[in-house]
C-alpha positions in Angstrom: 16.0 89.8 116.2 20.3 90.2 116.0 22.0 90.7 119.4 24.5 93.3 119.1 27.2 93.6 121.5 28.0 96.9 123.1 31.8 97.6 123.5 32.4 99.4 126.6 33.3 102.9 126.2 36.5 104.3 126.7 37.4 107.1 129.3 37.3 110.4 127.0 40.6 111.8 129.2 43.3 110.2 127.7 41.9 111.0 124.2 41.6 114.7 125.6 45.2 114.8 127.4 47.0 113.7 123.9 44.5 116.5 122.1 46.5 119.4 124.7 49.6 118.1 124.1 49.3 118.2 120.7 48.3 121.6 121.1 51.3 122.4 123.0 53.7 120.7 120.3 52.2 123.4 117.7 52.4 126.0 119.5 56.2 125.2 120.8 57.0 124.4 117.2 55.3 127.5 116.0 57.0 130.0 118.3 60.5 128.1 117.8 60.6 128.0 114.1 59.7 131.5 113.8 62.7 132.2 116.7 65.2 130.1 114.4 64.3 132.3 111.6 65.8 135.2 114.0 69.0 134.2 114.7 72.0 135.1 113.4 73.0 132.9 110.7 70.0 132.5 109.2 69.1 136.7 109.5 72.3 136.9 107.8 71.6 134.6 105.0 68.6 136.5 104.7 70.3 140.0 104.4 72.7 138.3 101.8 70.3 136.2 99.4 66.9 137.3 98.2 65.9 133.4 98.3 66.7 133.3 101.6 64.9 136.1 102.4 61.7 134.9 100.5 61.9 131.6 102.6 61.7 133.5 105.8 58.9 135.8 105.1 57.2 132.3 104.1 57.8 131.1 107.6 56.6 134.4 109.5 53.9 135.1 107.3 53.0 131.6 107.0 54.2 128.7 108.6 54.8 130.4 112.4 51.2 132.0 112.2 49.3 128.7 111.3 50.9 126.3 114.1 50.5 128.6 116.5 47.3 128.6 115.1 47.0 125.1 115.5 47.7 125.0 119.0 45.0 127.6 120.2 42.5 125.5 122.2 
């Protein structure tokens, strides 16, 4: 017969507590890249450039939605 040695488990909080803050990075990135999108010089880029205005439906349609997403427990 083989000993095997048990390693001592750890706590499951710490594990847990970087899982929620994760969660709360994505969801703070989510909400503040889709608020960037809004302001000013970027809406007005936007109004001005069709590119620009392609990259920022990306980000509400895509990007915004999925870390937000991300960050639901």
């Amino acid at each position: 017969m083989s000993a095997s040695v048990s390693s001592p488990r750890r706590p499951a909080e710490p594990a847990a507590g970087r899982a929620a803050g994760r969660r709360q990075l994505f969801t703070a990135g989510g909400v503040a890249v889709i608020a960037i999108c809004l302001l000013p010089p970027v809406e007005t880029l936007s109004l001005r450039y069709v590119v620009a205005e392609s990259i920022q439906f990306m980000v509400f349609a895509m990007v915004g939605p999925a870390l937000i997403a991300l960050g639901a427990p």
